[in-house]
Structure formats: structure tokens, C-alpha cells
Backbone as CSV, one residue per row, in Angstrom:
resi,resn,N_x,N_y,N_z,CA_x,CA_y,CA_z,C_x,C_y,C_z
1,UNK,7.961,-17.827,-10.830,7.610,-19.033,-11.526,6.526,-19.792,-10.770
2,UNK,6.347,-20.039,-9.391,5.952,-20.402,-8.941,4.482,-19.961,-8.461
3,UNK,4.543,-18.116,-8.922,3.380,-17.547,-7.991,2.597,-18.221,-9.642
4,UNK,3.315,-17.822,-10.971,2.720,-18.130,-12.413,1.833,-19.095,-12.326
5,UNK,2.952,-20.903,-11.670,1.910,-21.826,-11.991,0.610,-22.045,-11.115
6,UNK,0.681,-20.972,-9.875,-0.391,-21.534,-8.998,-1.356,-20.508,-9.527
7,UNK,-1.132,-19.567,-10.079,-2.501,-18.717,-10.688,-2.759,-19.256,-11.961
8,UNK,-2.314,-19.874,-13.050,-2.667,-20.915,-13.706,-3.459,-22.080,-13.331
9,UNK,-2.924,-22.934,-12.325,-3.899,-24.184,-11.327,-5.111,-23.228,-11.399
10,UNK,-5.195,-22.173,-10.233,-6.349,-21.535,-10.129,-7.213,-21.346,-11.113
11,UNK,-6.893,-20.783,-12.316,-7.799,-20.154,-13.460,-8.116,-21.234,-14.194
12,UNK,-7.592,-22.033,-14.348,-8.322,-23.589,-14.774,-8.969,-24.396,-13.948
13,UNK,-8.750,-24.185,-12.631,-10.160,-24.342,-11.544,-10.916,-23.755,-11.779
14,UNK,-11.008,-22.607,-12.111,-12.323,-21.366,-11.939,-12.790,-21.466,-13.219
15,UNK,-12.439,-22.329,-14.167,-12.991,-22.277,-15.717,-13.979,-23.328,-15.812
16,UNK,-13.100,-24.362,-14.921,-13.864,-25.523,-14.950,-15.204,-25.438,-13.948
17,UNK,-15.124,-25.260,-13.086,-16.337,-24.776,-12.212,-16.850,-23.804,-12.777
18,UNK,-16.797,-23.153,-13.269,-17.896,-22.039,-14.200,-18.346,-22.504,-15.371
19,UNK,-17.790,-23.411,-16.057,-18.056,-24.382,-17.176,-19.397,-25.085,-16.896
20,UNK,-18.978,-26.062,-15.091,-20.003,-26.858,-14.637,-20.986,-26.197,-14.095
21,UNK,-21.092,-24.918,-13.507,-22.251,-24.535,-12.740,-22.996,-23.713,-14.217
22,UNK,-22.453,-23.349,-15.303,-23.575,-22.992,-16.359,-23.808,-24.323,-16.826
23,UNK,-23.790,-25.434,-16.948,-24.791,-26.515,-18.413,-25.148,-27.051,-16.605
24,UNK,-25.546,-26.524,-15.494,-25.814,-27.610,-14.690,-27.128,-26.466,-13.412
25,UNK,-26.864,-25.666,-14.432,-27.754,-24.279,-13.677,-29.305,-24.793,-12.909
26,UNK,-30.401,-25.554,-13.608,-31.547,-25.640,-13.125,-31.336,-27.091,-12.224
27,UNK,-30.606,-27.438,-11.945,-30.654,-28.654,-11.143,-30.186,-28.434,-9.673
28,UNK,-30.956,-29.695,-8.852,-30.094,-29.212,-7.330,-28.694,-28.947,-6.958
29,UNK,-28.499,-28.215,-6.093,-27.149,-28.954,-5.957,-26.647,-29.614,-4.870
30,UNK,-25.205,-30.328,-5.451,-25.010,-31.127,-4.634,-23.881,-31.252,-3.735
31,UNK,-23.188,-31.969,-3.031,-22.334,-31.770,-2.623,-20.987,-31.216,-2.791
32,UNK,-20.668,-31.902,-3.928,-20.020,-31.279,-4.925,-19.842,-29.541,-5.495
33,UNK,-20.837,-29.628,-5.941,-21.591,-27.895,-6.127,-21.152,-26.885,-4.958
34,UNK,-21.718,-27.495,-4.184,-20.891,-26.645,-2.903,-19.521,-26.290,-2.826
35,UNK,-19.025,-27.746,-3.163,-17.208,-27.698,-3.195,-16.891,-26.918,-4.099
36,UNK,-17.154,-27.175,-5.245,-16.673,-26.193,-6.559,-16.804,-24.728,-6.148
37,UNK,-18.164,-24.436,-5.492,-18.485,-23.023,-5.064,-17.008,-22.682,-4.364
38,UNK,-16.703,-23.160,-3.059,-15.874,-23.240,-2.150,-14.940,-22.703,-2.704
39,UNK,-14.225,-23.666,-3.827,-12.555,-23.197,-4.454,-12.633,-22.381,-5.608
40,UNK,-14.116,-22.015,-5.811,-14.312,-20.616,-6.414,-14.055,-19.532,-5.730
41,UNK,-14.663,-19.539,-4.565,-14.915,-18.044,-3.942,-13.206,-18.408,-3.011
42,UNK,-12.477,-19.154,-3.088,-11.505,-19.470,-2.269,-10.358,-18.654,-3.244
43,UNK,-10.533,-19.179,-4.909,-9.597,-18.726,-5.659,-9.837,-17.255,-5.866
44,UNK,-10.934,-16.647,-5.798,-11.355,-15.006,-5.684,-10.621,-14.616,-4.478
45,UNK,-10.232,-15.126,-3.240,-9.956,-14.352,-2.435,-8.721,-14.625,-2.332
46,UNK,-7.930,-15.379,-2.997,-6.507,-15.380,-3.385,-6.137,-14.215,-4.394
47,UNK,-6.791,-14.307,-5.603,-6.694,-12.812,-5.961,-6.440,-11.797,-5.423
48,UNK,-7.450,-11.424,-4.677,-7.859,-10.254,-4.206,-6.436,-9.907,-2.939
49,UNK,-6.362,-10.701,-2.543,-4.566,-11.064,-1.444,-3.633,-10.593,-2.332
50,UNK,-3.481,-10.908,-3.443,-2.066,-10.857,-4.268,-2.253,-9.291,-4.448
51,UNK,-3.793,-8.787,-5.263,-3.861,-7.319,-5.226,-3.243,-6.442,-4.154
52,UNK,-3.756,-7.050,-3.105,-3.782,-6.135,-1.476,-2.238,-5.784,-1.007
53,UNK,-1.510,-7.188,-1.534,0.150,-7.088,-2.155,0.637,-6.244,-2.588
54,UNK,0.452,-6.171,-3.739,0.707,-5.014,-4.859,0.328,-3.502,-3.798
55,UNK,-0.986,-3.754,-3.380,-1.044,-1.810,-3.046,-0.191,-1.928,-2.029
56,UNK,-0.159,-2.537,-0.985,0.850,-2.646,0.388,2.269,-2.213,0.054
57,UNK,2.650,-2.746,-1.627,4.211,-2.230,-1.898,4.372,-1.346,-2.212
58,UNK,3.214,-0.748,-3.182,3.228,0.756,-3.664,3.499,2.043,-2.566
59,UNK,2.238,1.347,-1.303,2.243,2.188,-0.237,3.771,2.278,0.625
60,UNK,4.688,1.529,0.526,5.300,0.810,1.365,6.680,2.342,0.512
61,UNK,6.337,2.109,-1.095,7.600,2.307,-2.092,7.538,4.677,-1.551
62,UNK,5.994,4.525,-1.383,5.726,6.303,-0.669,6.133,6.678,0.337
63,UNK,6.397,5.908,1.414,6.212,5.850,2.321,7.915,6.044,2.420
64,UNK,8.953,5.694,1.636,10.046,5.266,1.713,10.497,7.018,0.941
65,UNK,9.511,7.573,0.068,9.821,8.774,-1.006,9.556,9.943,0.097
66,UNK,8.358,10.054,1.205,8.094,10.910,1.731,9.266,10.882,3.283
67,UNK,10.189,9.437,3.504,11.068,9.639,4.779,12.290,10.468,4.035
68,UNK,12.853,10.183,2.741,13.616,11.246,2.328,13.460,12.639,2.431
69,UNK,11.705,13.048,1.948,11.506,14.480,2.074,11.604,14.889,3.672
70,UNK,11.655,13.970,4.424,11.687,14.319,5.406,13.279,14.431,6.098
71,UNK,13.814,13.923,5.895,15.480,13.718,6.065,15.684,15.513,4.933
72,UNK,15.619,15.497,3.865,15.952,16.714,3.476,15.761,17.789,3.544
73,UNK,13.917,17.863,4.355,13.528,19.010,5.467,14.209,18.928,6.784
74,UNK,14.644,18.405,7.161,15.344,18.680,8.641,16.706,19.093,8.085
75,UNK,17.633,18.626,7.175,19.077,18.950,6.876,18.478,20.308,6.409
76,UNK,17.888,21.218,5.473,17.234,22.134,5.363,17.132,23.089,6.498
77,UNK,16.416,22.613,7.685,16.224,23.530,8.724,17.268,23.503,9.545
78,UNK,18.362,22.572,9.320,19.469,22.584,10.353,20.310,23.390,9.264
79,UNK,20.253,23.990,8.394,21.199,24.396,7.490,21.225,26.423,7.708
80,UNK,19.359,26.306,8.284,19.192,27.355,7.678,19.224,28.363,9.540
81,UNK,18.897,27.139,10.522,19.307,27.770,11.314,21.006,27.845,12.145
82,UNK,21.661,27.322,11.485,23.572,27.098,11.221,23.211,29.237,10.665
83,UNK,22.767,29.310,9.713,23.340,30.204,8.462,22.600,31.485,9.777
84,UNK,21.714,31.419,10.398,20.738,32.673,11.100,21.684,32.949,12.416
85,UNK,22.105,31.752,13.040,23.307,31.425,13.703,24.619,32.262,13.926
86,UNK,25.228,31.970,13.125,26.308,32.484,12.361,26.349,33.830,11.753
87,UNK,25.158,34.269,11.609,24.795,35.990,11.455,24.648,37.119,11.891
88,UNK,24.460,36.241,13.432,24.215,37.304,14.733,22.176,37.524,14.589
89,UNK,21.539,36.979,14.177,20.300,37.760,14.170,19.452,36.240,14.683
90,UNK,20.233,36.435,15.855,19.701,35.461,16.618,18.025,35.312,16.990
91,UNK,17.624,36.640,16.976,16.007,36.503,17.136,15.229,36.101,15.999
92,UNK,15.729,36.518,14.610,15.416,36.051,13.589,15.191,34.314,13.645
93,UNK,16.012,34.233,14.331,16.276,32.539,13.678,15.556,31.994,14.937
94,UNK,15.314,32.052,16.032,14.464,31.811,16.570,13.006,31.929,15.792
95,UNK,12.641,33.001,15.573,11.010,32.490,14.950,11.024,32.102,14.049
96,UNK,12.098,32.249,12.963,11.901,31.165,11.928,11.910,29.631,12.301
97,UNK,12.886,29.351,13.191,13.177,28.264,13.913,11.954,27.167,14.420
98,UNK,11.014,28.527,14.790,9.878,28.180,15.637,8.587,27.676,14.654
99,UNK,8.795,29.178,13.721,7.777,28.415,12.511,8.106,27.169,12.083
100,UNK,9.248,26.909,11.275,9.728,25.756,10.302,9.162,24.725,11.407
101,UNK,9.765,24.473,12.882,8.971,23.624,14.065,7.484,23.240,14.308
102,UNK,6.957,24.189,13.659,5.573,24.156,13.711,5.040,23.608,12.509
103,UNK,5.554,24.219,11.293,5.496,23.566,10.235,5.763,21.649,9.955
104,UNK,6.449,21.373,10.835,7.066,20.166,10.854,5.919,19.308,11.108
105,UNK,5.920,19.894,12.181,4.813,18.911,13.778,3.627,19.167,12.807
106,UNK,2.712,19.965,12.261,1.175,20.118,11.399,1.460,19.142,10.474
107,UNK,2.908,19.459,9.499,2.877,18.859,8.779,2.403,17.161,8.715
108,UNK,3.689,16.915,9.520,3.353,15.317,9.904,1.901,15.018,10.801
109,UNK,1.425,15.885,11.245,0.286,15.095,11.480,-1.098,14.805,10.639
110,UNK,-0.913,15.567,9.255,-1.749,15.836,8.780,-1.439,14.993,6.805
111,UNK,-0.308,14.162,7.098,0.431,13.496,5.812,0.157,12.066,6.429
């Protein structure tokens, strides 16, 4: 409710100062002019914040999808070297062991 009425305030600032700087275009400006400029380019970079918001959560919401894949690749490799384990083909599961390890470490450095 609150973020509503202050981007409302804003966009009726930015209407009104765009209102005044077109019927006021060939004249100096003045002090004023400046100001209006000011809480123009002030209300643009409030925007642009709220955007930077939005991607920060999106990134934030991946970031949260790819620690699962990662929790379900390790229960995965602890599953699979339990099962190589338990088989007797102990050398087997060593280099698989070693790959999936390697796989891990590239992986994450390269995600």
C-alpha cells in the first residue's frame, strides 16, 4: 500500500515537471527548473532501485532452486557410493567416486 502511494506521489511529480519543462522549453532556466530536473532524475532512479529489487529476488529465488540441485547431487553420490560399497567393487567406486568429485568441483566453479 504504501510502496503504491509513493509511486503514485512520484508519477504525478514526473507529470507535472514534464508538463512544465514542455510549454516552458525556449526560456532560461531557473532555479526552480533545476529543482524539478532534480526530482525528475531523482524519481528515475527510484525506479530503476525498485527494478534492481525485483532482479535481486529472482536471482536470490535461483539461487535457492540450484542449492537443492545441489543437496540432491551429493545425496545422489552418497547413495551411489553406499551401493559400489556394499558390492565389493571397491575400485569401481573409487573412480567413479573420483569422477562424480571432479564433476562437482568444475561444476561449481563454472555455475
Amino acid at each position: 500500500m504504501e510502496k503504491e502511494e509513493s509511486e503514485r506521489a512520484h508519477d504525478e511529480i514526473e507529470k507535472l515537471v514534464t508538463a512544465d519543462l514542455i510549454s516552458d522549453w525556449k526560456e532560461p532556466s531557473t532555479r526552480g527548473d533545476l529543482r524539478n530536473f532534480a526530482i525528475r532524475m531523482d524519481s528515475q532512479f527510484g525506479k530503476l532501485e525498485r527494478r534492481f529489487d525485483k532482479i535481486d529476488a529472482r536471482f536470490d529465488k535461483m539461487d535457492a532452486r540450484f542449492d537443492k540441485m545441489d543437496a540432491r547431487f551429493d545425496t545422489f553420490k552418497a547413495e551411489i557410493v553406499t551401493l559400489i560399497n556394499s558390492s565389493g567393487l571397491k575400485y569401481a567406486g573409487i573412480m567413479i567416486t573420483a569422477n562424480i568429485a571432479m564433476f562437482a568441483i568444475f561444476g561449481k566453479n563454472y555455475s
